[in-house]
C-alpha positions as CSV (number, residue, x, y, z in Angstrom):
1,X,102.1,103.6,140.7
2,X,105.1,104.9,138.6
3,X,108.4,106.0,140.4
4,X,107.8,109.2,139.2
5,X,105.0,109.9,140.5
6,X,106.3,108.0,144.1
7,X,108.8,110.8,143.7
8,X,106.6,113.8,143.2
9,X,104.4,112.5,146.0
10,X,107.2,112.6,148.6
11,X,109.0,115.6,147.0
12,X,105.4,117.6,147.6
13,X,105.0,116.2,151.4
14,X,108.8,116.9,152.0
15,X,108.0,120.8,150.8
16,X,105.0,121.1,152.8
17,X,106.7,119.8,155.9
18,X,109.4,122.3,155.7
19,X,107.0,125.9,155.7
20,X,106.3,125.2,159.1
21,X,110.1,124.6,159.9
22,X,110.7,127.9,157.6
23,X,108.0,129.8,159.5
24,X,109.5,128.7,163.0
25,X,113.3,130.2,161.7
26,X,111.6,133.5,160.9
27,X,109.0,134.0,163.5
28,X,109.3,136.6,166.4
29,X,111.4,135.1,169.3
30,X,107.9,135.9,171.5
31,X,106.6,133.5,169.6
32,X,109.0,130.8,169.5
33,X,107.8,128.7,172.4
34,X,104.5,128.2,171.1
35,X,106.1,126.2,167.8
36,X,108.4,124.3,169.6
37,X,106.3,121.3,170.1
38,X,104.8,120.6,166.6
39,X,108.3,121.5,165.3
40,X,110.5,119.3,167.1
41,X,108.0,116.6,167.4
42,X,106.1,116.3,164.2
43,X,107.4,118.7,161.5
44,X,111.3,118.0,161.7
45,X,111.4,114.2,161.9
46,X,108.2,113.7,159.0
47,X,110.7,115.9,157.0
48,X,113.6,114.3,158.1
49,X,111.8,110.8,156.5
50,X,110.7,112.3,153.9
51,X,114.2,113.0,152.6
52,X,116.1,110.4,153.9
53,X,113.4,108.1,152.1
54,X,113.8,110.3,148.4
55,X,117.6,109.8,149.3
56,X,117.6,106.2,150.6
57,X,114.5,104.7,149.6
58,X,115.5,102.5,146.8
59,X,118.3,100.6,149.3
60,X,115.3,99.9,151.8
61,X,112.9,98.5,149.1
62,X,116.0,96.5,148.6
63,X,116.0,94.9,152.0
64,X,112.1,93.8,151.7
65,X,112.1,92.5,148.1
66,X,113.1,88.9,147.6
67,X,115.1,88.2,144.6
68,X,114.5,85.3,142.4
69,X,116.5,81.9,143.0
C-alpha cells in the first residue's frame, strides 16, 4: 500500500472520530452525561492516535525497521 493512500486512510478515521467529539461540544447540557463515556473513553484517545500517528508515524516506523549493515 502507497503512503498516500496510508495517509488518506488515517486522515478519513481521524475525521470520523472527531463528529462524535463535535456533536458532544454542541449538544444540550441535559444530554451531556449520556456522551461522556464513549467520548472520553473511545472517541478522544482513537482520535488522539490517529493524529499523533499522521504526525509522528514515520519516527515510529523508524524504531521497528532494521537498517541494513
Amino acid at each position: 500500500m502507497k503512503e498516500t493512500a496510508k495517509r488518506s486512510i488515517f486522515r478519513t478515521i481521524h475525521l470520523f472520530l472527531a463528529i462524535p467529539i463535535i456533536g458532544y461540544i454542541y449538544s444540550p447540557f441535559e444530554v451531556i452525561p449520556d456522551y461522556a463515556f464513549p467520548i472520553r473513553f473511545i472517541f478522544l484517545p482513537a482520535m488522539l492516535l490517529s493524529g499523533l500517528w499522521m504526525w509522528k508515524g514515520h519516527a515510529v516506523r523508524r524504531l521497528f525497521v532494521k537498517k541494513p549493515a
